[in-house]
C-alpha positions, 0 to 999 in steps of 0.5 A: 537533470534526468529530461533532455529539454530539447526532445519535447521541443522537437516532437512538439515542432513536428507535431505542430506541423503534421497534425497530432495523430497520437492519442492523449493518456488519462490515467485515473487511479483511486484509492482503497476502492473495492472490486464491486464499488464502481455500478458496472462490476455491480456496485449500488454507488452511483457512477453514471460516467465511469459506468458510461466508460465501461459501457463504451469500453472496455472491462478487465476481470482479472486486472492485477496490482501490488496489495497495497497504495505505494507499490501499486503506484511504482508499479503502474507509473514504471512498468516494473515490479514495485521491488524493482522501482525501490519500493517492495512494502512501503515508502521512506521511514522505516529504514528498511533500504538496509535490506537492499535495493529493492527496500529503498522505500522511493523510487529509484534512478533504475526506473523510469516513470511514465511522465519521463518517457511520454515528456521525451516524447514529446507530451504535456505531462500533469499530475494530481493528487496523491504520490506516495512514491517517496517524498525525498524526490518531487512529481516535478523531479520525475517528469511532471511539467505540472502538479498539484496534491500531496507528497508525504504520506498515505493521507491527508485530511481532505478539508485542511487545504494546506496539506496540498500543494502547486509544483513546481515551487513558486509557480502561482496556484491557478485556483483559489479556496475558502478554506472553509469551501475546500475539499481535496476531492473536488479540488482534484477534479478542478485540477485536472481540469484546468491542466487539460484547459491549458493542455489544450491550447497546446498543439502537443498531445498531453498525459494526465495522471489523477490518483485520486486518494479517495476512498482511503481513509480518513473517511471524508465527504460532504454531509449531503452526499453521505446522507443520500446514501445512509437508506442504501446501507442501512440494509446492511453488507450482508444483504447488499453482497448478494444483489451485488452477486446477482448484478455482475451475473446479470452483467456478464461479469461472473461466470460459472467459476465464480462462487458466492464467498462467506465474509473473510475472516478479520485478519490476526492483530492487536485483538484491541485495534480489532474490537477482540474480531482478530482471526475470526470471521466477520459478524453477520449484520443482524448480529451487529448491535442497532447503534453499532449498526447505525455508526457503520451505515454513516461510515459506508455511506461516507465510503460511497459518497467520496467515490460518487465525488470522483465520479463527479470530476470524471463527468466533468473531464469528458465534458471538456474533451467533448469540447476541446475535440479530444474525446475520440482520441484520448485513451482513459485507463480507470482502476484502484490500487488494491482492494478495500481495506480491512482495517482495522477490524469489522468496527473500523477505527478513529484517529489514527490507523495504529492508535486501535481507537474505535468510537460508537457514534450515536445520536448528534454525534452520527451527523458529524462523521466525515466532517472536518477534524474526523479520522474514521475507516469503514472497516473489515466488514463492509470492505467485503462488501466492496470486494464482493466476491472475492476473499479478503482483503488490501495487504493480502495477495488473494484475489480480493487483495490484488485485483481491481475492477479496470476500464479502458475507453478509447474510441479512436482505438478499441474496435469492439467495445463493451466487452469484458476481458477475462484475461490477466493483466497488470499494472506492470502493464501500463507502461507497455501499452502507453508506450505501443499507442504513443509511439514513445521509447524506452531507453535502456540508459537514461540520465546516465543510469542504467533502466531496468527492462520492462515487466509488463506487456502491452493491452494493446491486443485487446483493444484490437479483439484479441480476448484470448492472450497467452498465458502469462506468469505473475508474481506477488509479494508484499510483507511475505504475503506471496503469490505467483500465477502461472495461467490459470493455477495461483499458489497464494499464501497470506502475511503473519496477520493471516491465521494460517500462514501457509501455500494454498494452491487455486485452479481459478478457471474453475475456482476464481473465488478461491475457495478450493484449496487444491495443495493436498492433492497437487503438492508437485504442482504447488512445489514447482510453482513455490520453486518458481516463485523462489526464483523471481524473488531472489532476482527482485532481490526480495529478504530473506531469499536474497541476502543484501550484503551492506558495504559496511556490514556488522560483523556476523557472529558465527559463535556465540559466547557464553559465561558461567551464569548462562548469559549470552555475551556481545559486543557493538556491532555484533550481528547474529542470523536467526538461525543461531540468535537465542530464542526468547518465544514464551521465555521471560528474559533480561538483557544488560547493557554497559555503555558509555554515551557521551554526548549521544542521545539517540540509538539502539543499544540492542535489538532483536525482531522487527515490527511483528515480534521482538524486543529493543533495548535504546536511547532516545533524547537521552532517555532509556527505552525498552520496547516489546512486539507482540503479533504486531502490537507495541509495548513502551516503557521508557526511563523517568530521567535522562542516563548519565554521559559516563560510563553506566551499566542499564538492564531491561527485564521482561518477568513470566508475569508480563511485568517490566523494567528498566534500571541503571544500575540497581536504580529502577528507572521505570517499571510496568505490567502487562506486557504478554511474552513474545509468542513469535520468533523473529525472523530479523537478526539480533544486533547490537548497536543497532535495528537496521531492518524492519524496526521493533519501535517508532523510533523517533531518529536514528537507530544506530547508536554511535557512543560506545557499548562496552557489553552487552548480556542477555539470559533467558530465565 
């Protein structure tokens, strides 16, 4: 047990007793939500109550997150940079903890959450929705006295009531769905709801935390909400961008840096999942075909409508603190977790986020969009839209990335409301301010590990009239899409999906659009910034600048040898860095194996690359499988039979002309075509025996394999 149980009873004693003074926490997060969505930073969705707390509180420019759901989330709930908490790029699966700690893909015991600090300080602590911090350790394990939501993955279906559940296990769900009735959304609202009922009839101060998972995809919501919005966006992103533009000037909100940005450009991929956009700009509406049109207006539309469902349950919450007497005291914090999402390109995608499925809906099939037993995204294009004016996109450290609209409300404790706070803050800055209005503590030991200082700074300030605070530096990194900004300068460069992955350098006090790249004429600059950055990153323990050594590491060839007939020669366990590893970039090849498996099924006989580029050589049920990547882009080919238990001798070959194949022996086991020749050097390292970094394929089980390999050869033709 992390929580000493009798803190809360004490603070609760002493609470009942003087009167509670402290302020309740509400803390609203969404998903995939764009900059401009929310009506008060320009957007035409209606959010009458969201709009109402921005107008009676107050509205942060440049509020800072991690580029994407899960880091964005460790960041807000610990106070630390995400790769502190144990979750640099993504949760659990990928294997990836082998980097180091900063890779655990869950959140650690070196953090602290903020429902462990205010349960220690005496608060009823409530948590609905979405998790996506590692599924391995339960809300419950973490602080929460209550929850209800969904714990494994990016998203669930908002109509299959069973992907969501009450916590802790065992206790009776307070509410009850027709399956037929249920949507996640509404149910989350409810939720909220009956938790702040029974908040109430406490005597302690309470904390909620709704994360929403709307807007995310799979775009999902009720027919008749949709349909109200289908006149809005038959008018197309194009159009809509500029009124956007000229509400938030009207608004306040832009000043003279602000620029009015062409489309962003689609991000480099699989040119299929991209609808062949991939590196090029977005279409101009009126060069999108009509019923192509019409497909991407019902998506939107279904876009809009589950952020209007939010805005619904946020009506509802400050109709019950109205109430219960607890409106005045209660600070609410409203932001999204990154911007809107880009992917897969300007068309979106069904099913599946990686299958690069795009249908064109027409005609009845248009009325079921967002329906039950659906999966759609809205797309690149619109997703500018939602970022009006920012450039690019979630995944991405530019601003249109990694800034979210924010709204603090706080009667009881912002003296001047209904103003717009142009100073940077954070996520990371949660946590401080949480804990400068509720008197709570942060330990420097809890639960016998040792907690990692706080980050971020306290808001606070601004709710007393300080809009001007010091500059400040903040650092960014997400799949080496990087970031630091130092006052108003910002070095920024983007991932390998972007089509010039290079620094940029950004004045944003004059240029807050980015788009002014200034590197050329301040490469001094631009280097001691890089310098800089280079320095978080190795004390956040970020790969490759800081080298996680395994306590039973592979044992890393300084050497490699090679025979006669020019192959490379290996043996299990072997390692090699990328610096000496062969490289196979727009070379046929071909790799042989002699192993022995035994009763092992499963593992990585070979690899080299992750999951941009590379190639690997496994067992799976038994099976031979040869992968390939390609800018992200996976090929298979696998056996058509099991490899014997004795010792064998396997091969894989990619040829000039794409083709492939797998033999045992001189037996050809499978063979394929068009398999491109890998156009990118990895920069993971050639293994034997295993893929312990980022992975080349979807591996089903473990990647290290645990028979015996004899040898292995490789040659390049």
């Amino acid at each position: 047990m992390r929580i000493i149980a009798i803190l809360p009873l004490i603070f609760s004693i002493c609470l009942s007793l003087i009167g509670q003074t402290r302020p309740n926490i509400i803390v609203v997060l969404v998903d995939d939500m764009g900059y401009s969505d929310l009506g008060s930073f320009g957007g035409e969705v209606r959010t009458p109550h969201l709009d109402r707390l921005a107008k009676n509180g107050l509205r942060f420019t440049q509020n800072y997150n991690s580029a994407r759901c899960c880091p964005s989330r460790a960041s807000l709930l610990t106070g630390l940079y995400s790769h502190q908490a144990g979750i640099a790029n993504f949760t659990g699966g990928d294997k990836s903890a082998r980097l180091g700690p900063a890779y655990l893909g869950k959140l650690n015991k070196q953090c602290m959450t903020l429902a462990e600090v205010l349960k220690v300080a005496g608060y009823s602590t409530y948590g609905v929705g979405k998790w996506h911090v590692g599924h391995e350790e339960l809300p419950t394990g973490r602080g929460f006295d209550d929850y209800y939501g969904y714990v494994r993955g990016h998203s669930a279906s908002q109509w299959k009531i069973d992907n969501y559940l009450r916590l802790p296990e065992g206790r009776p769900e307070e509410l009850h769905y027709e399956e037929d009735q249920f949507y996640a959304t509404d149910a989350f609202n409810d939720y909220a709801i009956e938790f702040l009922s029974q908040a109430q009839k406490k005597k302690s101060p309470f904390f909620l935390y709704l994360a929403h998972s709307s807007p995310h995809f799979p775009l999902e919501a009720p027919a008749q909400t949709r349909d109200s919005y289908l006149e809005t966006y038959s008018k197309g992103w194009d159009l809509l961008r500029k009124e956007r533009f000229e509400r938030q000037k009207e608004s306040g909100l832009l000043t003279d840096s602000w620029k009015f940005t062409e489309l962003s450009e689609v991000p480099v991929d699989r040119d299929d999942i991209a609808n062949h956009f991939a590196g090029r700009p977005n279409p101009d509406w009126m060069d999108v075909p009509a019923n192509r049109q019409e497909d991407l207006v019902y998506r939107m539309a279904t876009f809009a409508a589950m952020i209007d469902h939010v805005d619904q349950g946020i009506g509802r919450i400050l109709t019950l603190l109205e109430k219960g007497g607890d409106f005045e005291n209660t600070l609410i914090l409203f932001t999204s977790d990154n911007g809107a999402c880009y992917e897969w390109g300007p068309y979106g995608f069904d099913q599946s986020s990686r299958k690069g499925f795009t249908q064109l809906h027409e005609g009845e099939a248009l009325r079921g969009v967002g329906s039950p037993g659906t999966y759609h995204s809205v797309g690149s294009a619109w997703s500018c839209l939602s970022n009006t004016p920012l450039r690019m996109y979630k995944h991405f450290n530019h601003e249109g990335g990694n800034c979210s609209p924010l709204i603090a409300h706080w009667p009881d404790g912002i003296r001047k409301p209904d103003q717009w706070v142009r100073s940077p803050v954070h996520l990371i800055d949660f946590m401080p301010t949480i804990l400068e209005v509720t008197d709570a503590s942060y330990p420097n030991t809890f639960g016998g590990e040792k907690i990692h200082p706080l980050e971020g700074l306290s808001m606070v300030p601004f709710f007393k009239e300080s809009q001007k605070a010091k500059p400040r530096t903040l650092f960014f990194d997400h799949f080496d899409a990087s970031a630091i900004r130092k006052g108003d300068w910002k070095l920024v460069r983007g991932n390998a999906r972007y089509n010039e992955r290079k620094w940029e350098l950004y004045n944003l006090a004059k240029d807050r659009c980015e788009t002014l790249d200034l590197i050329e004429s301040k490469p001094e600059l631009a280097r001691k910034l890089e310098k800089e950055w280079l320095s978080w990153a190795k004390r956040m323990r970020i790969s490759p600048y800081y080298e996680f050594k395994e306590k039973n590491p592979s044992r890393v060839l300084d050497k490699i040898n090679q025979d006669k007939k020019g192959y490379y020669l290996f043996k299990h366990g072997d390692q090699v860095k990328r610096e000496q590893a062969p490289d196979f970039t727009g070379k046929p090849f071909e790799v042989i194996v002699t192993l022995e498996r035994g009763t092992v099924k499963d593992g990585v006989l070979v690899s080299h690359g992750g999951s941009n580029s590379g190639y690997s050589l496994y067992l799976e049920d038994g099976y031979l499988a040869f992968a390939c990547r390609n800018k992200g882009s996976l090929k298979l080919l696998r056996s058509n039979e099991p490899l014997p238990q004795e010792r064998v001798v396997v091969s894989a070959r990619l040829s000039k002309d794409g083709k492939t194949e797998v033999r045992l022996g001189q037996k050809v086991l499978a063979e394929g075509g068009s398999f491109p020749l890998i156009g990118i050097f990895p920069r993971d390292p050639l293994e034997v025996g295993n893929d312990s970094l980022s992975l080349v394929s979807n591996y089903k089980r473990n990647t290290r394999f645990k028979g015996k390999i004899n040898q292995v050869k490789l040659k390049l033709q």
